[in-house]
N, C-alpha and C positions, 0 to 999 in steps of 0.2 A: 229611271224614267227617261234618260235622255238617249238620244238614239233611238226610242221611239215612240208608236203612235201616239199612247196616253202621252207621252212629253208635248206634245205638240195640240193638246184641246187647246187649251185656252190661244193659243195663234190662230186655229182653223174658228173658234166660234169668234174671234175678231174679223176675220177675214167675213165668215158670211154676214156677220152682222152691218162691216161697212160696205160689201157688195148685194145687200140682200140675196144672196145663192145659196144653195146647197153646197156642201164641200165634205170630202170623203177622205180620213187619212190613211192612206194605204198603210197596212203593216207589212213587211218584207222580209223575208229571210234574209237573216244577217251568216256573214263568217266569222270564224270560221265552221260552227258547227256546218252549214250552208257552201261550200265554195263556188267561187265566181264557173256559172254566168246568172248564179241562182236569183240573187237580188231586179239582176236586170229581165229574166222569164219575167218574176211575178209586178217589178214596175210595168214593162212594155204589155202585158196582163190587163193590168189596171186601166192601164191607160186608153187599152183597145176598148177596156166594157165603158169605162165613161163615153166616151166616145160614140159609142153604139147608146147609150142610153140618153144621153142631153143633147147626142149632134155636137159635129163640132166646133161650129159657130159659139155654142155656147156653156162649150170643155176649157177649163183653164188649168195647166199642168205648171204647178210648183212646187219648187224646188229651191234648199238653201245648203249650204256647206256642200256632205256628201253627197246629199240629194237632190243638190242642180247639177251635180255629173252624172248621177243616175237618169234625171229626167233628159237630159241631151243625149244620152247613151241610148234611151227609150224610142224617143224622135228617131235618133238616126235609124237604128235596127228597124221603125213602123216605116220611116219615110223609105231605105233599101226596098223594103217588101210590098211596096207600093200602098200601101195603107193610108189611111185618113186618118189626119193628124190635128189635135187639138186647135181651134182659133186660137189661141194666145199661149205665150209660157210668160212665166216671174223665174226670174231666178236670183236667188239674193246667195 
């Protein structure tokens, strides 16, 4: 469970519960069956459809351990591409 999504309910239904929001755990292909730049297609992915679907004023992209370097990694490769990029990041 750890490493992914299910690992991580009970964090995303604290988080929307003290934000009142929706929140969406992305699952990502891991390596190595997956190798790099796989994980980071399907975060920067992710990140464009929230994005597109709440606006970004009210997209918030977190991320903790491996995956506050995946979500900075996301950022950088939308913000290169000129892209619109989530109002906030957490990253723990």
């Amino acid at each position: 469970m750890i490493g992914s999504a299910k690992g991580y309910r009970a964090y995303a239904a604290e988080v929307s519960r003290a934000t009142d929001a929706r929140v969406f755990v992305a699952e990502y292909r891991l390596a190595p069956e997956h190798p790099f730049p796989a994980a980071l297609d399907d975060a920067r992915s992710v990140l464009a459809a929230a994005i597109d679907e709440v606006g970004a004023q009210s997209c918030f992209a977190i991320g903790d351990s491996a995956g506050g370097g995946l979500v900075i990694s996301s950022l950088w490769d939308l913000h290169r591409t000129g892209a619109t990029l989530p109002g906030r990041i957490v990253l723990a």
